[in-house]
C-alpha positions in Angstrom: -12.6 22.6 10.0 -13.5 20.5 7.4 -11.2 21.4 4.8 -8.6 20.8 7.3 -9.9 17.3 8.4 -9.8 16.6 4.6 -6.8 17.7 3.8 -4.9 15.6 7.0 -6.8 12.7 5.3 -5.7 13.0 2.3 -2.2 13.0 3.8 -2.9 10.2 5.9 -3.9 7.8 3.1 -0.6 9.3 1.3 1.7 7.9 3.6 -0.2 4.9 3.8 -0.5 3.7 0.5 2.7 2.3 0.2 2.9 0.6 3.0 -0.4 -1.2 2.5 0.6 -2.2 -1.3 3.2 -3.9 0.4 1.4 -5.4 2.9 -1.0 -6.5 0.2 1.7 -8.6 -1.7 3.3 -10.1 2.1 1.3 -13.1 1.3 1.1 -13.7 -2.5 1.8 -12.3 -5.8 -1.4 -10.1 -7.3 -2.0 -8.9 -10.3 -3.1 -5.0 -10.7 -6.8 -4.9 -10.3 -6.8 -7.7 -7.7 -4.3 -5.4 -5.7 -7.1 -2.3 -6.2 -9.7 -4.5 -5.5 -8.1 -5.7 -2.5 -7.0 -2.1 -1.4 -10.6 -0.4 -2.5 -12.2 -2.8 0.4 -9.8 -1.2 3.3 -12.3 1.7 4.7 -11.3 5.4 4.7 -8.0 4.1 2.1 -9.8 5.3 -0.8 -7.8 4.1 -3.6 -8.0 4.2 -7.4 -6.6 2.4 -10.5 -4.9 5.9 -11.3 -3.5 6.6 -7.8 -2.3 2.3 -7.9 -0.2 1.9 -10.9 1.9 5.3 -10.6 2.8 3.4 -7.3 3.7 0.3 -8.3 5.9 1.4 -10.6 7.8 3.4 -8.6 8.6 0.7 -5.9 9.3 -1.6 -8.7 11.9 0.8 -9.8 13.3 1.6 -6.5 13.5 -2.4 -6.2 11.2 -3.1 -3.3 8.9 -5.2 -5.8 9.3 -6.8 -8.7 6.3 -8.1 -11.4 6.0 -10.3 -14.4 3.8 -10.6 -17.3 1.1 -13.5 -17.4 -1.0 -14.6 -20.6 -4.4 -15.0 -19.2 -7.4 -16.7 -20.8 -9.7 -14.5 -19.4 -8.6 -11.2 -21.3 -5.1 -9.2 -22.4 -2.1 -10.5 -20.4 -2.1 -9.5 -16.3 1.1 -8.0 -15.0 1.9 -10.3 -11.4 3.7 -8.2 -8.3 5.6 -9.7 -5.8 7.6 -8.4 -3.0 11.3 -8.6 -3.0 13.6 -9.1 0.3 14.3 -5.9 0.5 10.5 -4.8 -0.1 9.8 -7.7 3.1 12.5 -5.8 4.9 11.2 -2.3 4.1 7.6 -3.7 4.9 8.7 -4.8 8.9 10.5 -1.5 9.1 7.0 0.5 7.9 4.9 -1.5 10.0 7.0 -1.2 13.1 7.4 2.1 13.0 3.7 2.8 12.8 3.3 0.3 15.3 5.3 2.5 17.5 3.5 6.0 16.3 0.6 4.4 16.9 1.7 3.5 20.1 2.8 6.9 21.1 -0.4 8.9 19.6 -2.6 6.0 22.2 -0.9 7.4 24.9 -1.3 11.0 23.8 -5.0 10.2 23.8 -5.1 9.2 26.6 -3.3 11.9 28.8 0.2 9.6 29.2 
């Protein structure tokens, strides 16, 4: 039982990830570790630096956010994400359709 309950976790936070990077940038830009810093605090997500960045690059490259280099004072140069319009459209779509799976899996639950 429990390596199935780990395993559907696993998969859970999978197809999660995403979404919540998005949701991360809705507001504001962010640099990398702000966004795993952000994402770390989110219970049961359990994100790391090396599970972040292969992510970020790959919806940068399939144009849903862009980023930008920033000289900071603090230490070597931070590389800024934003969401693009498509990445806000993709975002509503994600979060509506786990609104409704959510939904539906409530009244599951609950014996319809």
């Amino acid at each position: 039982m429990d390596d199935f309950f780990d395993n559907w976790t696993v998969q859970v936070r999978k197809g999660l990830l995403e979404l919540c990077i998005l949701n991360a940038l809705a507001d504001r830009e962010r640099y990398g570790y702000e966004l795993v810093k952000t994402l770390v605090a989110i219970p049961g997500l359990g994100v790391t630096e090396g599970t972040l960045y292969p992510l970020l690059s790959r919806l940068r490259v399939q144009g849903l956010i862009t980023s930008r280099l920033e000289e900071s004072s603090e230490g070597p140069a931070r590389k800024y994400y934003s969401l693009t319009g498509g990445g806000r459209k993709v975002m509503g779509a994600m979060n509506d359709y786990l609104q409704v799976m959510n939904q539906g899996t409530e009244k599951l639950r609950k014996g319809l």
